[in-house]
N, C-alpha and C positions, 0 to 999 in steps of 0.2 A: 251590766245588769248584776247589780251585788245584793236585790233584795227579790226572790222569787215566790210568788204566791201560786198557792193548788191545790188540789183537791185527790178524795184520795180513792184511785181508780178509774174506770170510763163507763164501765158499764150497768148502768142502775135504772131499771125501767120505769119509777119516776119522772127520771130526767126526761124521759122521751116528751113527759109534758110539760115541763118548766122548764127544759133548758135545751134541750135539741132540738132542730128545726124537722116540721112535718113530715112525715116520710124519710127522714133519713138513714140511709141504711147501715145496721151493727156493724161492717165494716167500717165506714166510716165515722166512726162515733169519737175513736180516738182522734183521730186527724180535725175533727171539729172542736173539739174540748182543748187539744193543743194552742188552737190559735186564739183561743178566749182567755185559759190563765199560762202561766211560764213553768209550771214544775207539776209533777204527778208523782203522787208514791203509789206505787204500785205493791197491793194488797195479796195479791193471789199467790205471790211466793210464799208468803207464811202458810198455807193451805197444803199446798201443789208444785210439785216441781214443774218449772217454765222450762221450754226445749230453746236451745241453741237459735233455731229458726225465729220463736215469737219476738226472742228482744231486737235479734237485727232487723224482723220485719216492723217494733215500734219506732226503733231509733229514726226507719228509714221514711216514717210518714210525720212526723216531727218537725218541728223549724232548726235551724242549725246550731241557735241556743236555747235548746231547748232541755231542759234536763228531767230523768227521772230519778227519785229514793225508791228504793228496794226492801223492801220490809225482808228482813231471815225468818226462814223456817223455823217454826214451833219446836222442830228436834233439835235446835241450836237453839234455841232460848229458853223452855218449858221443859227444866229436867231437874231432878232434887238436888243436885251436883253436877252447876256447872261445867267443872274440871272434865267431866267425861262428854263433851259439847265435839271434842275435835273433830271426828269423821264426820259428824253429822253438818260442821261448818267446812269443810274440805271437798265434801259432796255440793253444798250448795255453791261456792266458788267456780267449781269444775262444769256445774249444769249450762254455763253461756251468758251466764250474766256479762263479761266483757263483751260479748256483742254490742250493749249498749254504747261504745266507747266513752267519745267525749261528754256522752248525752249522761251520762250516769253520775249519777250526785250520790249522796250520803246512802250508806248502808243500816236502816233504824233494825236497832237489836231490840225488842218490847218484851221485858222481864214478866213473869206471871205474879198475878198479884199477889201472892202468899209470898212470893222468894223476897226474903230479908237479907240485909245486906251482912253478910263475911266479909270482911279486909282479904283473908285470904283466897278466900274463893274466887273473888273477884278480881283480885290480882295476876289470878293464875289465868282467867275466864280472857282476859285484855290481853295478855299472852298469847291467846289461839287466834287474835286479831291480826290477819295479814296486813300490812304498811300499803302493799301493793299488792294488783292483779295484773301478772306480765307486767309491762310500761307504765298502767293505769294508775297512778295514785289513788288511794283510799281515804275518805272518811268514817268514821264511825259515828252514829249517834244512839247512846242510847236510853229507852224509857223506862225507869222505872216507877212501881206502882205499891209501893211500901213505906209509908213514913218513916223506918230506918235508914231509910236513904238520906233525911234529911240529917246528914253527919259530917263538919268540915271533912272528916277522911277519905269519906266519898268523894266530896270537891276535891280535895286535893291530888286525888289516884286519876280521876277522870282531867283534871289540867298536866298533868305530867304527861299523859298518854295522848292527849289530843283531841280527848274522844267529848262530844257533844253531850252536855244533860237535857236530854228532851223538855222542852217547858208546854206542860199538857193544862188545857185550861181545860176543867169538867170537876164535877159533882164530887165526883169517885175517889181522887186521887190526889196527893200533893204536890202543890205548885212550889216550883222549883223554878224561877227564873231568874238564873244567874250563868249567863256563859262561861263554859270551860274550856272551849278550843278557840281553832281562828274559825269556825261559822258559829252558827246559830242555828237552830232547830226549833219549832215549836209548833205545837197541834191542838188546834180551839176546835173546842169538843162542845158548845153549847149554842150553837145557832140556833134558831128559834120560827116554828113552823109559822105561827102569826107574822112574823119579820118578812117584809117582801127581801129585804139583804139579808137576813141568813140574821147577822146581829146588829142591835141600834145603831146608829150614828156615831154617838157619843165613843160605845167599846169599839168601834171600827178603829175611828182615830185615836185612841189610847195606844191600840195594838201598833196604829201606823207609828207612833211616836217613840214606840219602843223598839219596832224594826229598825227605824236610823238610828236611833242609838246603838242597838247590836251593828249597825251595818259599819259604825267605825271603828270594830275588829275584824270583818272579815265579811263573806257572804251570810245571807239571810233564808233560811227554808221559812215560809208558812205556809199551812195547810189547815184548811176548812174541813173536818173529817167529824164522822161521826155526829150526835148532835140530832136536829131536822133533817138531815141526808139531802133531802130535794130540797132545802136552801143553801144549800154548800158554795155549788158554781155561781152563784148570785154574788155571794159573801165575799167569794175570791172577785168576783169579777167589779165589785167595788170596791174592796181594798186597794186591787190594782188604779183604779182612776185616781183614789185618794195619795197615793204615791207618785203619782206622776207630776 
């Protein structure tokens, strides 16, 4: 499975009525969302520190390929100067994220929309990037939200390093789709309440046709986020058929 579709979080009271089945209990809300799409990023680390206990208890209701992205904490990405990012990304490392083990996919780092792009800063910023966690290898992806990003320097800093350029489709921000690592990452941000799938037909399989293209360098994240919200698990959940 090199191309994985998902949606970002589990719990949206929404969903209780377009996408969860009747009565189904908040506990289980993850463990049913797992077995509809293949990947979750998970939101609430940017907010809140997650304990030790919640990832090994998500990893453990999960299918065995089943992966999550991590979104970093706002004190690691939302600061005037990156450079001074370190404790705050050394705390989030230490909080238990490797509980998730194998299940843990890319780490998305989500720049604040004012932050413009420094060569140096950011140079320094990809520095405080650990390789690994214990045994775990790491990915990095990450999004920014500044049309100064659109600068070969940036492509180039972000292909040296490995590290993922988010390709965010939405209203707001600059589209940027062109891999820099061996995955791929990207977050369709316009699904559409009228849409019983979240988006037309047509943008479904554009996207599919670009996931296999990305997917002959490496794995594939997408994710239905943001947008109509209660069309999301739709979105993902026919993308997935159109891939198969």
């Amino acid at each position: 499975m090199t191309i994985r579709v998902g949606i970002g979080g589990w719990n949206y009271e929404p969903w209780e009525e377009t996408f969860y089945p009747p009565k189904l209990a908040a506990a289980k809300q993850l463990e049913y969302a797992a077995s509809k799409v293949t990947a979750i990023e998970i939101n609430a680390t940017f907010y809140r520190t997650q304990t030790a206990a919640s990832f090994k208890k998500w990893a453990s209701v999960t299918p065995e390929n089943f992966k999550f992205s991590v979104k970093a904490p706002r004190a690691a990405v939302q600061r005037k100067d990156l450079r001074e990012a370190a404790q705050s990304i050394e705390w989030f490392f230490a909080s238990g994220v490797g509980e998730l083990g194998a299940k843990l996919g890319p780490i998305l780092w989500q720049m604040a929309p004012y932050k413009k792009f420094d060569a140096a800063e950011m140079s320094a910023y990809f520095d405080l990037l650990p390789e690994k966690l214990g045994k775990l290898p790491l990915q990095h992806a990450i999004e920014v939200r500044h049309a100064s990003f659109a600068d070969d320097a940036f492509l180039a800093m972000t292909r040296a390093r490995n590290v993922a350029v988010v390709t965010v489709e939405s209203e707001k921000h600059p589209l940027i789709a062109e891999p820099t690592a061996d995955f791929a990452y990207a977050r369709l941000e316009l699904t559409q309440a009228d849409e019983p799938t979240g988006y037309p037909k047509a943008a479904l399989k554009k996207w599919a046709k670009t996931a296999r293209d990305w997917e002959k360098s490496g794995e594939v994240y997408l994710y239905f986020i943001s947008g109509a919200k209660e069309r999301n698990p739709a979105a993902a959940m026919a993308m997935l058929e159109l891939l198969k």
